[in-house]
C-alpha positions as CSV (number, residue, x, y, z in Angstrom):
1,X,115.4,42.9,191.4
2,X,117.1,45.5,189.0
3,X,119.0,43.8,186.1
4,X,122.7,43.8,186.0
5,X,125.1,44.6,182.9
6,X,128.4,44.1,183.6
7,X,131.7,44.0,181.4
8,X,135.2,44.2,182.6
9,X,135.9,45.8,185.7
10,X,132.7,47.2,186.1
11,X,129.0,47.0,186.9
12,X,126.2,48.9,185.0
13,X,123.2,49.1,187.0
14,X,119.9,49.1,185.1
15,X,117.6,50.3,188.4
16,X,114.4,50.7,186.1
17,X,111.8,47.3,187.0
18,X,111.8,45.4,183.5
19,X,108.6,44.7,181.6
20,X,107.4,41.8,178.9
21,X,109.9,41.8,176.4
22,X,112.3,44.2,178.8
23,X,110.7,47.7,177.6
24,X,111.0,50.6,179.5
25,X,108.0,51.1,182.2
26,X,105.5,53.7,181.0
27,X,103.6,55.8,183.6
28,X,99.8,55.7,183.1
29,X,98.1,59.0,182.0
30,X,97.9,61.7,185.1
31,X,100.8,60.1,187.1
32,X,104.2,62.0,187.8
33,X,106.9,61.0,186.2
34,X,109.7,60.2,188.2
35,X,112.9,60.5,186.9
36,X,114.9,57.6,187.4
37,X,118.4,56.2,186.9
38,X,118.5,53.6,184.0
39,X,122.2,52.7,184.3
40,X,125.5,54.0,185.3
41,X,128.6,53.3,183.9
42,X,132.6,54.1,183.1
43,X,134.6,53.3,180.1
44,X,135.6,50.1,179.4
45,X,138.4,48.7,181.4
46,X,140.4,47.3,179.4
47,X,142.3,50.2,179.0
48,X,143.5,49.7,182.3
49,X,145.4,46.2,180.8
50,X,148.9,48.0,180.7
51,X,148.8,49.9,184.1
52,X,148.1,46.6,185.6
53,X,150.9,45.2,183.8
54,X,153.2,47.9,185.0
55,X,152.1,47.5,188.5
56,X,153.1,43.9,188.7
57,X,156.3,44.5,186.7
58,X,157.5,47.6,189.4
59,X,156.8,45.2,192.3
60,X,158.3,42.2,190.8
61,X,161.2,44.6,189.8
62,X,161.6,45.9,193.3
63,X,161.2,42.7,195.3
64,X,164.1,41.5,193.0
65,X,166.8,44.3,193.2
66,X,165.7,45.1,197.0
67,X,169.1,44.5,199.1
68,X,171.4,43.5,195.7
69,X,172.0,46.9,194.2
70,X,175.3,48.1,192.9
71,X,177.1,50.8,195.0
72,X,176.1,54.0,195.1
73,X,172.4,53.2,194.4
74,X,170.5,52.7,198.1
75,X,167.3,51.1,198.6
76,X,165.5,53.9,198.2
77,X,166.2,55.1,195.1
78,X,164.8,52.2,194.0
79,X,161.6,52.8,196.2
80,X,161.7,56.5,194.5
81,X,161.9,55.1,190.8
82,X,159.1,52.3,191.3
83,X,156.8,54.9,193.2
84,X,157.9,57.2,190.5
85,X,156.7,54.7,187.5
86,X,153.5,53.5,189.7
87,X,152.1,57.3,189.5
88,X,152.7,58.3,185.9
89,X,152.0,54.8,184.4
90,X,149.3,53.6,187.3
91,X,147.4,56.2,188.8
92,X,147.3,58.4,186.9
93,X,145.5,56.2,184.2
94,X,143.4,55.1,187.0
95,X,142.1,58.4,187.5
96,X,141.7,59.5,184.1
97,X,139.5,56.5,183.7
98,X,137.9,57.0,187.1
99,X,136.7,60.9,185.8
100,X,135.2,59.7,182.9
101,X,131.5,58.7,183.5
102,X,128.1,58.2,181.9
103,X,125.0,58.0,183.4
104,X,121.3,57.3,181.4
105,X,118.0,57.9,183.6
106,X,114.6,57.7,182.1
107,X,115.1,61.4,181.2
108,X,117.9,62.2,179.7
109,X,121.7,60.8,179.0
110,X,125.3,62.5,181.2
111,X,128.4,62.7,180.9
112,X,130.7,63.7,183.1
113,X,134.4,64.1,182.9
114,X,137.3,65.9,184.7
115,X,139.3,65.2,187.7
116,X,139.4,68.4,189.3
117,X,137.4,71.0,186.8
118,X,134.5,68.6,186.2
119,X,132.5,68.9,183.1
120,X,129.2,67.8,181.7
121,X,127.0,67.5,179.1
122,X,123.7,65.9,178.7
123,X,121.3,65.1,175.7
124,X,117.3,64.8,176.7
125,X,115.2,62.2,175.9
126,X,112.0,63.7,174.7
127,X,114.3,66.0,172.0
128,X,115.2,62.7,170.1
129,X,118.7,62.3,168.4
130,X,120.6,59.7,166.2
131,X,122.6,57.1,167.5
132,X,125.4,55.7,166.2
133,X,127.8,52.7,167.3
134,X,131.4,52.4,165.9
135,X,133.1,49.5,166.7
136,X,137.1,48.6,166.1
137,X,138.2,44.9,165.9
138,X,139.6,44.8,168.9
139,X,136.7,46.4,170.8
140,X,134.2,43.9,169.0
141,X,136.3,41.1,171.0
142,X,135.1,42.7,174.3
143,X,131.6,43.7,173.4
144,X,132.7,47.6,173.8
145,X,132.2,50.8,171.2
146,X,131.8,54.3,171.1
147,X,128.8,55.9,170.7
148,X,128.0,59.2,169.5
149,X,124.6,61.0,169.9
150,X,123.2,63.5,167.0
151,X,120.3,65.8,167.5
152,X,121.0,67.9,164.8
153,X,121.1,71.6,167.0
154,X,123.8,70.8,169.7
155,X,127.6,69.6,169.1
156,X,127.4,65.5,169.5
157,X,127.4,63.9,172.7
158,X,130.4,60.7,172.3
159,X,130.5,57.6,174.7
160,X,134.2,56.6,174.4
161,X,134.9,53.2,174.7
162,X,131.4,52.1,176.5
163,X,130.9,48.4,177.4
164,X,127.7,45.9,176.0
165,X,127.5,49.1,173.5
166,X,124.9,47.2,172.1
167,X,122.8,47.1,175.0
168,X,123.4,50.7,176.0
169,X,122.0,51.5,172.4
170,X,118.9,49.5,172.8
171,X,118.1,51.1,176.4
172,X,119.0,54.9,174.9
173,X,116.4,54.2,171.9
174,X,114.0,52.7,174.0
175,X,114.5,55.6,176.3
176,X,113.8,57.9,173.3
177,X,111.3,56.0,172.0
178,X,109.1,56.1,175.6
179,X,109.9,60.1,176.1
180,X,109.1,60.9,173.0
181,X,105.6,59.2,173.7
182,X,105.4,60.6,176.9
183,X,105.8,64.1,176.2
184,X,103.3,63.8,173.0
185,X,100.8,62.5,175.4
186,X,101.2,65.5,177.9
187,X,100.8,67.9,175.1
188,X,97.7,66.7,173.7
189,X,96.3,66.2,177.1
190,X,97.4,69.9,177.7
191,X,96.0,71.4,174.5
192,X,92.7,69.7,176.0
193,X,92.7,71.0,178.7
194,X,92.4,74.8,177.8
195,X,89.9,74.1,175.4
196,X,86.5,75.8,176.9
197,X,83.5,73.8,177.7
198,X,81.0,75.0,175.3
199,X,77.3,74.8,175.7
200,X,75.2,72.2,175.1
201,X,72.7,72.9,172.0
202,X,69.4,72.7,173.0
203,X,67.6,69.3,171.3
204,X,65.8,69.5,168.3
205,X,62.1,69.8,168.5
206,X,59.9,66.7,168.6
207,X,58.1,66.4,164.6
208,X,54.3,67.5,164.7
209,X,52.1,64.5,164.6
């Protein structure tokens, strides 16, 4: 059963089988590597606090004045104003939110972003980079931080606002830490592969007796 990470309003699916003490699983020497998806996640939602808020406000606001408004305001003006407030303040958050996601397989580490023009960048595994974890006050109360990932060649690949940042770091350096491995080990069994057999010396000769 794949072990589950969640924080609020979400669910981050870790899909790859754990192992004593919860490292990643290592193929064995000659086997294809698979590439599999670790976990899959959006920012934290608790950035979604106000347009909740809203939501309830407009409705409670609505039921209220529904049938008592001053003349010449109709019912549906108010209907038009609430639905109004709902799509800048509500949905459009929601989808803003919704665009931005981050996904790490045992291969490398997306992001994605954009509601209509999607974007994406992704770092590998096996090329190695930094990580870093900043963390506000306020996002140390929900477990959440933003990470930011340094190889050194390409522009840094940032995590806004992830949740269990801790754990996500822990999978992405065990992630490196395993491809990193992985691909050293292909190499050297590479490199001897296209070494040619040479021929056996014949033995030395027996000493006269």
């Amino acid at each position: 059963m794949p072990a589950r990470v969640g924080g609020a309003g979400h669910n981050e699916d870790m899909s790859q089988p754990p192992t004593l003490g919860h490292r990643p699983v290592m193929p064995p020497p000659g086997a294809s590597d698979q590439e599999r998806i670790v976990a899959r996640f959006h920012g934290h939602a608790r950035r979604l606090f106000w347009s909740a808020l809203v939501l309830v406000a407009v409705a409670g606001a609505v039921g209220l004045l529904w049938g008592n408004l001053p003349e010449p305001f109709a019912n549906w003006m108010l209907l038009a104003g609430g639905a109004a407030v709902v799509v800048l303040l509500v949905l459009i958050p929601w989808f803003v939110w919704l665009s931005r996601s981050y996904t790490i397989t045992t291969r490398r580490v997306i992001a994605r972003r954009g509601v209509f023009a999607r974007r994406r960048r992704e770092y590998a595994h096996a090329r190695g980079y930094g990580i870093q974890v900043r963390r506000g006050p306020i996002q140390r109360m929900w477990r959440a931080g933003t990470i930011t990932l340094v190889n050194g060649v390409d522009q840094p690949l940032v995590l806004r606002n992830i949740p269990d940042a801790g754990i996500v770091q822990e999978v992405l350096a065990d992630q490196v830490e395993v491809s990193q491995i992985l691909a050293h080990r292909d190499a050297q069994s590479g490199s001897m592969s296209i070494v040619p057999d040479l021929p056996i010396p014949p033995p030395p000769p027996l000493p006269a007796r």
